[in-house]
Structure formats: C-alpha cells, structure tokens
VEXDREN-2710 file (C-alpha; in Angstrom, 1 decimal):
% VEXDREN-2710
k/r/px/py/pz
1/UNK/11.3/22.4/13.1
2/UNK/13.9/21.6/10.3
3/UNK/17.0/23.8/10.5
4/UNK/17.6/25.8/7.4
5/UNK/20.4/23.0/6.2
6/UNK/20.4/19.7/7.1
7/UNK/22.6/16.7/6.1
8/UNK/21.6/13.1/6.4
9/UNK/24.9/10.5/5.4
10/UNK/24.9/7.0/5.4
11/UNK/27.6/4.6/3.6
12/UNK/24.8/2.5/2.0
13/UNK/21.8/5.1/0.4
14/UNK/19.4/3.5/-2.3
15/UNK/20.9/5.8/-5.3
16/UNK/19.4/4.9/-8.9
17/UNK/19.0/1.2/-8.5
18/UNK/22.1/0.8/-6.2
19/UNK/23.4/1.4/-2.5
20/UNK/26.7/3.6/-2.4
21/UNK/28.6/6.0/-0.2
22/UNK/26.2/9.5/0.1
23/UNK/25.1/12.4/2.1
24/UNK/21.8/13.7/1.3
25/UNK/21.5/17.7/1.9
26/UNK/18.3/18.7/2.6
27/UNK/17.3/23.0/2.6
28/UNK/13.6/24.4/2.7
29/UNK/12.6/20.3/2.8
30/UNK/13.9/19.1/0.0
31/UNK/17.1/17.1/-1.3
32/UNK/19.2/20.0/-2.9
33/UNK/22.1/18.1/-3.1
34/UNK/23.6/14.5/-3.2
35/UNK/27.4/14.3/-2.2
36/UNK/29.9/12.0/-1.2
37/UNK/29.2/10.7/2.0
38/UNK/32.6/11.7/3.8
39/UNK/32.1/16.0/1.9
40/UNK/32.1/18.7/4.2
41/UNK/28.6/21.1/4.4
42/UNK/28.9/24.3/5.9
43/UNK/26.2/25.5/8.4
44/UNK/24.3/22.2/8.5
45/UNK/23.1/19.9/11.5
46/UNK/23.6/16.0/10.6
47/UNK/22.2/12.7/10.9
48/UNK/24.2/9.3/10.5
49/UNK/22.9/6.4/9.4
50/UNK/24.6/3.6/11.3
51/UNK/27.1/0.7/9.4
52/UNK/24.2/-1.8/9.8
53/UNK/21.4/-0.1/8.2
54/UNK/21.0/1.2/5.0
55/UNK/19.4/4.5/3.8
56/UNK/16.0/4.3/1.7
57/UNK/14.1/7.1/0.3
58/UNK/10.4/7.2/1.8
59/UNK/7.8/4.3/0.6
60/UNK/4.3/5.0/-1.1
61/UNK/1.5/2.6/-0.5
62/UNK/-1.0/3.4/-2.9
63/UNK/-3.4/0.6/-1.3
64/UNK/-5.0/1.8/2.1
65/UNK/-8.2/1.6/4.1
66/UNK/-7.9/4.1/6.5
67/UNK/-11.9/4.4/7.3
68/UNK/-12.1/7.7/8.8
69/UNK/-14.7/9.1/9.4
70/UNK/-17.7/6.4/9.7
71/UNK/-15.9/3.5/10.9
72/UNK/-13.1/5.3/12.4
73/UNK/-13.2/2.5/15.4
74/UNK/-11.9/-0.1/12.5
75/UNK/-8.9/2.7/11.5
76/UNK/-8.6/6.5/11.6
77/UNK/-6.0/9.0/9.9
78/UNK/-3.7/9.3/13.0
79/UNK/-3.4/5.0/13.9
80/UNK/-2.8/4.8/10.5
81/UNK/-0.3/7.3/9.3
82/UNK/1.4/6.3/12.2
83/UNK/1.5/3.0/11.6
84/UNK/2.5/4.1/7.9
85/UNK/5.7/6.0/9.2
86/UNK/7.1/3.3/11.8
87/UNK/6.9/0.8/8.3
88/UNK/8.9/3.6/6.4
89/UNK/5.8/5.0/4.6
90/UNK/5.5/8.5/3.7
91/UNK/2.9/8.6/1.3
92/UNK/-0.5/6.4/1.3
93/UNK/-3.3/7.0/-1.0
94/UNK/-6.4/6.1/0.9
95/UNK/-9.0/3.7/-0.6
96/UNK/-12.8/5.4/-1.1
97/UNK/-14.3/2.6/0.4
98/UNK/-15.2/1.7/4.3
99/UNK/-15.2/4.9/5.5
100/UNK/-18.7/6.7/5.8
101/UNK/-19.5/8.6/3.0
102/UNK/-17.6/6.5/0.8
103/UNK/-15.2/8.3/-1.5
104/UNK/-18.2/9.1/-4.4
105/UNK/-18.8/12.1/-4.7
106/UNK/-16.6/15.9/-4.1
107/UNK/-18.6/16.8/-1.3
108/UNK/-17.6/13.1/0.1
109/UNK/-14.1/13.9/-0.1
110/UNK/-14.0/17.3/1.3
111/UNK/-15.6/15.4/4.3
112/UNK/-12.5/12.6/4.7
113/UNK/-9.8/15.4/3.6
114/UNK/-11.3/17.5/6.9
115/UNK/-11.0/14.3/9.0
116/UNK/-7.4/13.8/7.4
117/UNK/-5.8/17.1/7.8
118/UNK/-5.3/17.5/11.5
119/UNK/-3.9/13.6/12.0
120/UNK/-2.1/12.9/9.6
121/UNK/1.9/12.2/10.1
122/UNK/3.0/11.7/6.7
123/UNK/1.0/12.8/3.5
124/UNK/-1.8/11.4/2.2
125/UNK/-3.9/11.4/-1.3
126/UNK/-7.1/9.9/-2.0
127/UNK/-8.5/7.9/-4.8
128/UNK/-12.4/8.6/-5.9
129/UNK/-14.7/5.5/-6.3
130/UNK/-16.9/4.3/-9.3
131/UNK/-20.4/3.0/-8.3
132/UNK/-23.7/2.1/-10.1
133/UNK/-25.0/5.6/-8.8
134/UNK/-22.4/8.2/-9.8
135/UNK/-21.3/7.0/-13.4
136/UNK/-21.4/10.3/-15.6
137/UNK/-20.9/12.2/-12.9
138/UNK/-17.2/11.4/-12.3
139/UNK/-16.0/14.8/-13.6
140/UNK/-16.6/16.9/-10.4
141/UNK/-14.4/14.4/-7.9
142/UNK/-11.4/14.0/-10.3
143/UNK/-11.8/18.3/-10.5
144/UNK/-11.6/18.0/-6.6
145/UNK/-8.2/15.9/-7.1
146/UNK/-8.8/12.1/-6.8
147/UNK/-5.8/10.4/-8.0
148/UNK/-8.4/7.7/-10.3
149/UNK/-11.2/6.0/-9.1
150/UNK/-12.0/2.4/-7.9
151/UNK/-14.4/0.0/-8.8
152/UNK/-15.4/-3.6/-7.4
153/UNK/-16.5/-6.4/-10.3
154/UNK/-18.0/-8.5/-7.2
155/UNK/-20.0/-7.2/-4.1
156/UNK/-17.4/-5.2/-1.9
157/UNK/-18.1/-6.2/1.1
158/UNK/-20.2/-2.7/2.1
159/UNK/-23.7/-2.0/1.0
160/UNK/-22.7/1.6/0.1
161/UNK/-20.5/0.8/-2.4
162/UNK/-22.1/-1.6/-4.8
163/UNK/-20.4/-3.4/-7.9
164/UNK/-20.2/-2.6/-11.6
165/UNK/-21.4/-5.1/-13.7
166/UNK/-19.6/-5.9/-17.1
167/UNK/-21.4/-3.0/-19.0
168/UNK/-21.4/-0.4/-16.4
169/UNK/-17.3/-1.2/-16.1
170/UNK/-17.0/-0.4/-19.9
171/UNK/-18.9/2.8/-19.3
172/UNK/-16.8/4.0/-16.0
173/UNK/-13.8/3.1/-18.5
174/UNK/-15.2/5.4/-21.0
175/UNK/-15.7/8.2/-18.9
176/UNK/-12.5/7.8/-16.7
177/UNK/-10.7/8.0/-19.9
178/UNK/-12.1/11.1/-21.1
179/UNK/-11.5/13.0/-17.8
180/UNK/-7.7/11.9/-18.4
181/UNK/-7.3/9.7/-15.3
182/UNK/-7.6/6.1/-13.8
183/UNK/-9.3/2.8/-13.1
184/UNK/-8.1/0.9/-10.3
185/UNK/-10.2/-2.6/-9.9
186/UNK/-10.7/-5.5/-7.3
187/UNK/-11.3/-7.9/-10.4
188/UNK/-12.9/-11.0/-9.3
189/UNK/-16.1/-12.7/-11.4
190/UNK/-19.0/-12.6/-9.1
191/UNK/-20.6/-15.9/-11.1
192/UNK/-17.9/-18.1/-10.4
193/UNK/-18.2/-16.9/-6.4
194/UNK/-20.1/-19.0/-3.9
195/UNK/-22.0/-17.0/-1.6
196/UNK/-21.0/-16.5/1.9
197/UNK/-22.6/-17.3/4.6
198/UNK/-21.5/-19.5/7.7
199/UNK/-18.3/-21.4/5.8
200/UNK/-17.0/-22.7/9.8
201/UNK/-13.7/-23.0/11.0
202/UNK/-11.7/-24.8/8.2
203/UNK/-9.4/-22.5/5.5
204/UNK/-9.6/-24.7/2.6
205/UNK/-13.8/-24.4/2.5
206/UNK/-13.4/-20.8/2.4
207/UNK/-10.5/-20.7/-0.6
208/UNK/-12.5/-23.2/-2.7
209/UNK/-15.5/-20.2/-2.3
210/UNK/-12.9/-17.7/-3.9
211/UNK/-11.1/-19.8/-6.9
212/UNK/-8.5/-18.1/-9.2
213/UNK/-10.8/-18.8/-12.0
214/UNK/-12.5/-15.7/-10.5
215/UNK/-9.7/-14.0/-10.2
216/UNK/-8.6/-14.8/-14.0
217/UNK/-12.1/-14.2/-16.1
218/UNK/-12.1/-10.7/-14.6
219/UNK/-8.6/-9.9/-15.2
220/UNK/-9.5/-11.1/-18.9
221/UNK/-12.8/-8.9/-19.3
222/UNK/-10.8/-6.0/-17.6
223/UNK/-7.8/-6.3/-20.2
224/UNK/-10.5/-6.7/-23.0
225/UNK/-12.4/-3.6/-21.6
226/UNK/-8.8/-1.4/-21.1
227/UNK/-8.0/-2.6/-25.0
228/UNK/-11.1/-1.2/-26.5
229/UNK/-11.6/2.1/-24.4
230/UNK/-8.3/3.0/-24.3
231/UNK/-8.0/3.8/-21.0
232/UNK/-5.5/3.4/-18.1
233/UNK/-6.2/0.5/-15.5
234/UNK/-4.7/-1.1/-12.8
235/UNK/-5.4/-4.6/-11.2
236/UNK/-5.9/-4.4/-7.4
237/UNK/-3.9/-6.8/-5.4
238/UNK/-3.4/-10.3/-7.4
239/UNK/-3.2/-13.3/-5.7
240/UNK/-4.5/-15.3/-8.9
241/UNK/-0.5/-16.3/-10.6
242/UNK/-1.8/-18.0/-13.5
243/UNK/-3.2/-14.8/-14.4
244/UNK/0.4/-13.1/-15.1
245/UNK/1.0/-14.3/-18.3
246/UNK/-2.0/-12.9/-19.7
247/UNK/-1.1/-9.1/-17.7
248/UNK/2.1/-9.8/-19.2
249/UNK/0.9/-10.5/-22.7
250/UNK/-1.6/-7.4/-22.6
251/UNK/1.1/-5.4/-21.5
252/UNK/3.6/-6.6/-24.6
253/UNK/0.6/-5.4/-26.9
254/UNK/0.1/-2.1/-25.6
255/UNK/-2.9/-2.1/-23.0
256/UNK/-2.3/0.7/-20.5
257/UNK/-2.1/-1.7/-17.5
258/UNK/-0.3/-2.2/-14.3
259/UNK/-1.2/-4.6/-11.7
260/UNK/0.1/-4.6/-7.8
261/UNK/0.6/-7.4/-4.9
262/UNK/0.8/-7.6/-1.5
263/UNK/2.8/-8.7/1.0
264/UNK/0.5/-11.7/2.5
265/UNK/0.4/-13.0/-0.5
266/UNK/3.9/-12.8/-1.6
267/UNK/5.1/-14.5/2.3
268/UNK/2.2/-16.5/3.3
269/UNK/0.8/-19.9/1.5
270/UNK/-2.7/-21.9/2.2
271/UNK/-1.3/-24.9/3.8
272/UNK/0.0/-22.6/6.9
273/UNK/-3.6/-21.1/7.8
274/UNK/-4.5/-22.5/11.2
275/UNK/-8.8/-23.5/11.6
276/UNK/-10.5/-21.1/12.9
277/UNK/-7.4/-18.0/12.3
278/UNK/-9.8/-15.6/10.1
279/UNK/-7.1/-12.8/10.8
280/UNK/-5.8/-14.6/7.8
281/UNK/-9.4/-14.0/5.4
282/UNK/-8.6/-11.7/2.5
283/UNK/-10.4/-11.2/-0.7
284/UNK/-9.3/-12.3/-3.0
285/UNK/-7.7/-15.3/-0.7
286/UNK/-4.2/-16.3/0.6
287/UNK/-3.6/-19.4/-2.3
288/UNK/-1.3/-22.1/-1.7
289/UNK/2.7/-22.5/-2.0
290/UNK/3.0/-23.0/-5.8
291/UNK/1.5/-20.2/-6.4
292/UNK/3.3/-18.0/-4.1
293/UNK/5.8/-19.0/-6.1
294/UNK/4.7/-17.7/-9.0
295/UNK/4.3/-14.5/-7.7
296/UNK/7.5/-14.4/-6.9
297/UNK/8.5/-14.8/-10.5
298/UNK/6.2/-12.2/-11.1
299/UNK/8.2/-9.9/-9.3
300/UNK/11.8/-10.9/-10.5
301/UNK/10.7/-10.4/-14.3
302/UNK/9.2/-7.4/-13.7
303/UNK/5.4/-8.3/-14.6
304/UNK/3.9/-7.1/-11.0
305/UNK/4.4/-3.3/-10.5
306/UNK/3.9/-2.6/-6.6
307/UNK/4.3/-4.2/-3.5
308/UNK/1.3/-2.7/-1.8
309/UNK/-0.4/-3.3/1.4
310/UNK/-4.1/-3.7/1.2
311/UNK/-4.6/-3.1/4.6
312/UNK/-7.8/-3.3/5.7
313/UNK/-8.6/-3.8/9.0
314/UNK/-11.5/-3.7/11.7
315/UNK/-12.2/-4.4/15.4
316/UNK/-11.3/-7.7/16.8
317/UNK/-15.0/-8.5/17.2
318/UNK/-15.7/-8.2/13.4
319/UNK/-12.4/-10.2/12.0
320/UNK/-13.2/-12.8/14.9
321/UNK/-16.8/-13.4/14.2
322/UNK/-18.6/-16.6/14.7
323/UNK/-15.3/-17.5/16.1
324/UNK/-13.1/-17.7/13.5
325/UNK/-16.0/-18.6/11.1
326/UNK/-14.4/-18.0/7.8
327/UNK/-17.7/-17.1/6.1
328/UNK/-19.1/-14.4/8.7
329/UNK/-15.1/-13.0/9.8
330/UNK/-14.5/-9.7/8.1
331/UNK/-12.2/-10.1/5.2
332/UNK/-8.9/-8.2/5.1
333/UNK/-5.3/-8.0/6.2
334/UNK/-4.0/-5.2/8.8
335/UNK/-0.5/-4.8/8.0
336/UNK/0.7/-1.6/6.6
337/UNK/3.6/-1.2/9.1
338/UNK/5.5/-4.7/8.6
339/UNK/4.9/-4.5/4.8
340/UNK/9.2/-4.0/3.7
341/UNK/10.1/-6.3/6.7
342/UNK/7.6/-8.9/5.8
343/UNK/8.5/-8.8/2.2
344/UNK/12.4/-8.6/2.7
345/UNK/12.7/-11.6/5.2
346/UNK/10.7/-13.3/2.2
347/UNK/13.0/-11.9/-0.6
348/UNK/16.4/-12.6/0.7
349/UNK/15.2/-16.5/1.8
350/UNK/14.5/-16.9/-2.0
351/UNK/18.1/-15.1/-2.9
352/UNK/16.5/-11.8/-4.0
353/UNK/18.0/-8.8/-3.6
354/UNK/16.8/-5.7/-1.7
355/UNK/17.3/-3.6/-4.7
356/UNK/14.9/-5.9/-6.8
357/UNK/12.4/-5.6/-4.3
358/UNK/12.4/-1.8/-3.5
359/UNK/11.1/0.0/-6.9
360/UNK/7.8/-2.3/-6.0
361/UNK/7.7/0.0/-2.5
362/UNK/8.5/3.2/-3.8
363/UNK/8.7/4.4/-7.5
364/UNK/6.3/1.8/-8.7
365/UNK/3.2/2.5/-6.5
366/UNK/4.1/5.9/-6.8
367/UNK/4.0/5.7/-11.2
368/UNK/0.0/3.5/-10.1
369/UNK/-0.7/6.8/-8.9
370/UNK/0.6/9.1/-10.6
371/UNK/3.3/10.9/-7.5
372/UNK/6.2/12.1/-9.7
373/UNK/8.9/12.9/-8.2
374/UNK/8.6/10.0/-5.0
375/UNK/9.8/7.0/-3.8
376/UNK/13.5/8.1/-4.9
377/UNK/16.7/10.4/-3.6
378/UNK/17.6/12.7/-6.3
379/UNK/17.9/16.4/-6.4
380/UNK/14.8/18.1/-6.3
381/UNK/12.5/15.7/-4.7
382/UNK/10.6/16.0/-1.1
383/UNK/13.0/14.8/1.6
384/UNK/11.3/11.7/2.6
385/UNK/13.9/9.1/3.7
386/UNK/14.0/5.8/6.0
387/UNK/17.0/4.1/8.0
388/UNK/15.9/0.3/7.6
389/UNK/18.4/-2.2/9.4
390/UNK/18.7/-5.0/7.1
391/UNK/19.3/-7.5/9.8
392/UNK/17.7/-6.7/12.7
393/UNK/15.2/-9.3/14.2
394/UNK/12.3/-9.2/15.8
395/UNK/8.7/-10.6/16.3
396/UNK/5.8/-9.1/15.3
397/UNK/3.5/-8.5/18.6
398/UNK/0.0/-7.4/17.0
399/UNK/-0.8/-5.7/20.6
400/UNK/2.4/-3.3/20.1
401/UNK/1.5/-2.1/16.0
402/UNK/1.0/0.9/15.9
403/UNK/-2.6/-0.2/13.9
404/UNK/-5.8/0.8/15.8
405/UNK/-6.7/-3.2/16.7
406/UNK/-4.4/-5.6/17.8
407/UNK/-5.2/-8.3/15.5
408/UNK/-3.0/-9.1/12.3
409/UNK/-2.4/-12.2/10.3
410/UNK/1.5/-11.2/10.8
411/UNK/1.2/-11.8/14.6
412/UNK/4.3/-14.0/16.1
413/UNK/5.9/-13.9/12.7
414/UNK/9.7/-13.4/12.7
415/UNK/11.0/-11.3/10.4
416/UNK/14.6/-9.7/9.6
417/UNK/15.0/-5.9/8.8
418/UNK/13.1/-3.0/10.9
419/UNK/13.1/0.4/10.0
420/UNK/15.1/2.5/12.3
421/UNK/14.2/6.1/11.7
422/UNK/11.4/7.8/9.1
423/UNK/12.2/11.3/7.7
424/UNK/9.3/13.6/6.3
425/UNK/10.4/16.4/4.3
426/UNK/13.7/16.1/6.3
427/UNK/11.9/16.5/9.3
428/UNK/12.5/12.9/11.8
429/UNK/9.3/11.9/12.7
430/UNK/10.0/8.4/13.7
431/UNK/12.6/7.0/15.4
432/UNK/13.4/3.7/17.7
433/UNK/15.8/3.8/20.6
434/UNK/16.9/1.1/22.9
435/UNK/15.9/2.0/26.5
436/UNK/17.6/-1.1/27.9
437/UNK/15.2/-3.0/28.0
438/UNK/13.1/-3.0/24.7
439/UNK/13.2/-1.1/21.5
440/UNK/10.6/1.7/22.0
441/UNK/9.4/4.1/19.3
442/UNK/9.3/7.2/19.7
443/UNK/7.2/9.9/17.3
444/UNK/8.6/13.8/17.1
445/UNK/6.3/16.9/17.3
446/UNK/2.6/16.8/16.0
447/UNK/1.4/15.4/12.9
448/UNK/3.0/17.6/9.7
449/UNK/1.5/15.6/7.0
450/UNK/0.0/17.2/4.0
451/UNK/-3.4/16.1/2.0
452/UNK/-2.2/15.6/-2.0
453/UNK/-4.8/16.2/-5.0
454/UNK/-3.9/15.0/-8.2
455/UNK/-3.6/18.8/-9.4
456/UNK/-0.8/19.6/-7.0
457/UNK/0.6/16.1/-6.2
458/UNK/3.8/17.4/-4.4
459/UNK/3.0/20.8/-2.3
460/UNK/6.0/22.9/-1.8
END
C-alpha cells in the first residue's frame, strides 16, 4: 500500500531537461509537490536515491508485442510488464498484432484488455489495427479507446493481419483522420522485397533481401499520403537513415509526422552479426555502421522522436529455426527491459548526454501516443519514477531477463547503467538488492497496473 504521504529525494532528479537537487512528494499517487531535496515534509515516509544513481520519471514504450492471449507461450501480460518495470517502464502500449484475435475489431480488444487486467505490473494501453477487412469500420475500436491504429505496407509476418496496399493506405488515412486519431506504419515497399524462404546461415544474404530502398519508397508514399489526407502518422521503427532528410523535410512543411527508433538499431551495426545468430533478424534489418551513424545524428538534431523497443519475441524454437536459417527464423528483437541501458552505454561512447537521450524514452513516445501528462516529474502527474545508476555494469544474461524466452540479440553484451528501483504511482514495485553474492530483483505485492483507453488516458 502507499502511505498517505510519501517523499522520494535524490540529489540528481531529471527536472525539465536537467538533473538538480529534489524531493518529489507523492499523496493519493501522484507528485503534489517538488521541493528542495534537503526540505522537511511532515507526516511522510521516504525514499533516497543513492549519490550514484540519478532519479528518472517512469519511461513509455509505445512499441510492444506482448501476444497475450493466442501466442501467449511467445509473451504474455505478466513476463512482459515485468520485464517492462525492471527496464524502468511504466507505460507500454501494446501492438494489435501476434496475439490471437489480433487487435481489429472492439470485441478483439475487450478480449486482450481481459487477459491484461489481472497481470499487468505497470499500465498498459493498446493500439487498434488497420487491415484489408475492417477498413470503414474503424469507428467502433477507436470508441472502445485504441490509442490509433496500425498498419503493415508489406506482409506482417502473420496471416491474420494482412497488408494495405497503396490505395487501401490512403483510405485507412482517410478514415483515421475523420475519427480524430492515428496511423502508426511498418513502411517497407513489398516490390522491392525478395521473398523469403530458406536464405541459410549468412547475415549479409538476408539484409540484401530487406534494402533501405524499401524502407525509403514507403516512407515517401506515406509522407505523400499524410500530405494529402491530412492526417496524423507515425513511422514505425526506422532503420533506413537516408530516409531522415526527407522525414525531416516533410516535417519543415507541415505533414503531421513523427517517426521512432529502436535500440538495436541505434547500438548494433551489420558487420557484428555472427552466421547463423537469427536472434539478431528484425524487420526492417539491423544495417551496417555508417548508417548507425546516421541515426545517431538523427537523434542529436532532433529528427527521430522516440527511442522505442519493438520487442517482439517468440520461443527459442521459432527464432532458431532451420538453425539459425535467416530466411525461416522468426523476425524480431526481445529487448524491452535493457532498452535505456543499451541505448545509454551507446550514447555516452559517442559523447551524448543522458539528457539528450531521455525525452526519446519518456515524453516523446508518450506525445506518439497521445499520454499527456507522462514520461515527466512535475506537479500533478502520476507518480511513476525510476532510480537508474549511471555507472553500474553488468552483462546481459538472456536466461536471467525477465522476458518469457531466454533468447535476445543483447545476450553477453556489456552495458553501463541499470535501473535500480521502479516506482508506479509511488508505489515500489521493483527493486534490486545485493544479497552478497549477485544482484537479485525483487518485485513488491501483486500486479497494480491499470488498462488506459484513449478516452481516459491517465485514471485517477
């Protein structure tokens, strides 16, 4: 339970931009006050943030595959919101795809919300998807709170959840627009694909299936398509860089766009994909070096919007099939709980501040999905904070994620800067002690996460 007044203090708290001196008081869940770190509060139990790790307000990922129910033994609600909450995540917006039903219809939803509400440890919303099947019929699931819908421009990966082709994307744009809301899209040009079928053992075959061109001429026919509907859009994780200047151009002219990365692409380049490693397949792909770079500039000039995890995983058996056979190996990336580490061991290599990188893991996803109010510490908002030591090292150990499969394309990596201790709605949920002989997480209490519909983003 939270006690009527609590106070969290910490001599580094991420404050408007900046880390400075606070204590964050926290009554009926919620931040009511910010005030120096050293003031007195009456009638209040406290927390301190060590000297060596730095206050953050809770992350959103508005990019997860949680697959419950249907293919629950890929990734349910608890594994993942769990998994969420030992990365710092207190918000996740779960993608409509891979879960049976798929996220299509109300009646869909209200069947995923069910399997969501009793597991979930931090709170979750829930985009809608856009298929061949439902188009004009979109109005009922953004009524039942879908925070915008979803669409593929190339085969998804999943029979139930087919494509658009370039007219039916106009159409979904033209009716997502009228109901007031979103289109979020995994924008790669199916006729510059190869198909996949047994690709073997070797990376390079597999990237030179996906190119960026792809990536690029559906990036262009969504920014055309956004320009003449008028409606809001939002490119799913880029890996394409040359494609920035033309986001950022759009952008400059007015198109209502935002576009989002991920960490594997943003810490992980081509030439270090091992044969046969298809934990690393993603689609689009992992690209080489140069082009991580440019990502990277992406994100210092403020072009990309969110850091986001894409995590989409699946049994060991599926990402390892044909034995590490590129071309049959389930595509996706399993890391939602290194996402900030994996990112800030990246960022401060290249000379990049922590306080450049954060708005990508909290405000910005939350503004993609329209959360006001999350992703910061200010007066007001829900009392979802993080300790992250900013120099603590470790390994990542797939078998010890908190994911559902032990199989991640961040396995052995070493990384710098672990969160420490996860706060929902005030309430420590996650923590990590030091039992003498390894660091051992530790979860409080059962799961207190709340389902969010785009009507009532922020329950009381």
């Amino acid at each position: 339970m939270v006690a009527k007044r609590t106070v969290v203090r910490s001599g580094r708290t991420y404050l408007h931009g900046y880390f400075q001196p606070a204590a964050i008081v926290i009554e009926d869940r919620r931040i009511v006050d910010v005030v120096s770190v050293g003031a007195r509060v009456h009638g209040a139990s406290t927390s301190v943030v060590p000297d060596d790790a730095v206050l953050l307000p809770g992350l959103v990922d508005s990019h997860v595959h949680v697959n419950e129910p249907g293919r629950t033994e890929w990734e349910g609600f608890r594994s993942a919101t769990r998994a969420a909450a030992a990365g710092g995540v207190t918000t996740i917006v779960d993608m409509p795809l891979n879960s049976l039903p798929p996220t299509t219809t109300a009646a869909a939803l209200e069947i995923k919300r069910a399997a969501a509400a009793p597991a979930s440890y931090i709170d979750v919303g829930f985009w809608g998807g856009a298929i061949p099947e439902n188009l004009g019929q979109l109005a009922p699931l953004h009524a039942a709170g879908v925070y915008g819908f979803k669409c593929f421009l190339s085969p998804s990966g999943v029979d139930e959840f087919p494509h658009l082709d370039r007219s039916q994307l106009v159409s979904a744009m033209e009716e997502i627009a009228s109901l007031g809301s979103k289109i979020i899209v995994h924008a790669e040009d199916p006729a510059l694909l190869a198909d996949h079928g047994s690709l073997g053992r070797d990376y390079d075959t597999f990237l030179a299936t996906r190119p960026a061109a792809s990536e690029a001429s559906a990036i262009e026919t969504v920014i055309d398509s956004a320009r003449r509907t008028g409606v809001r859009a939002h490119i799913l994780h880029l890996s394409d860089a040359s494609s920035l200047p033309a986001i950022r151009a759009a952008k400059a002219q007015g198109v209502a766009l935002s576009v989002e990365t991920c960490p594997h692409y943003l810490t992980i380049a081509a030439e270090e994909i091992p044969d046969g490693a298809s934990e690393f397949k993603c689609c689009p792909p992992i690209r080489d070096a140069s082009n991580r770079d440019l990502l990277w500039q992406g994100i210092t000039d403020g072009t990309i919007d969110a850091i986001v995890s894409d995590h989409s995983p699946s049994t060991v058996d599926l990402k390892r099939a044909g034995n590490g056979d590129f071309g049959l190996a389930w595509g996706g990336i399993a890391g939602l709980q290194v996402g900030l580490s994996a990112v800030w061991t990246e960022a401060r290599s290249r000379g990049i501040s922590l306080e450049t990188i954060l708005p990508l893991f909290t405000t910005g996803p939350a503004a993609i999905a329209g959360l006001p109010g999350l992703g910061v510490i200010e007066i007001g908002a829900p009392a979802h904070l993080a300790a992250f030591g900013v120099d603590d090292r470790f390994s990542i150990d797939a078998s010890r994620l908190m994911h559902k499969n032990p199989i991640t394309a961040y396995d052995h990596r070493e990384l710098k800067g672990k969160i420490r201790r996860t706060w929902l709605r005030g309430s420590s949920i996650y923590d990590v002690t030091d039992d003498g002989a390894r660091t051992a997480p530790q979860f409080r209490g059962a799961p207190s996460g709340r389902l969010l519909t785009a009507s009532v983003t922020i329950a009381s």
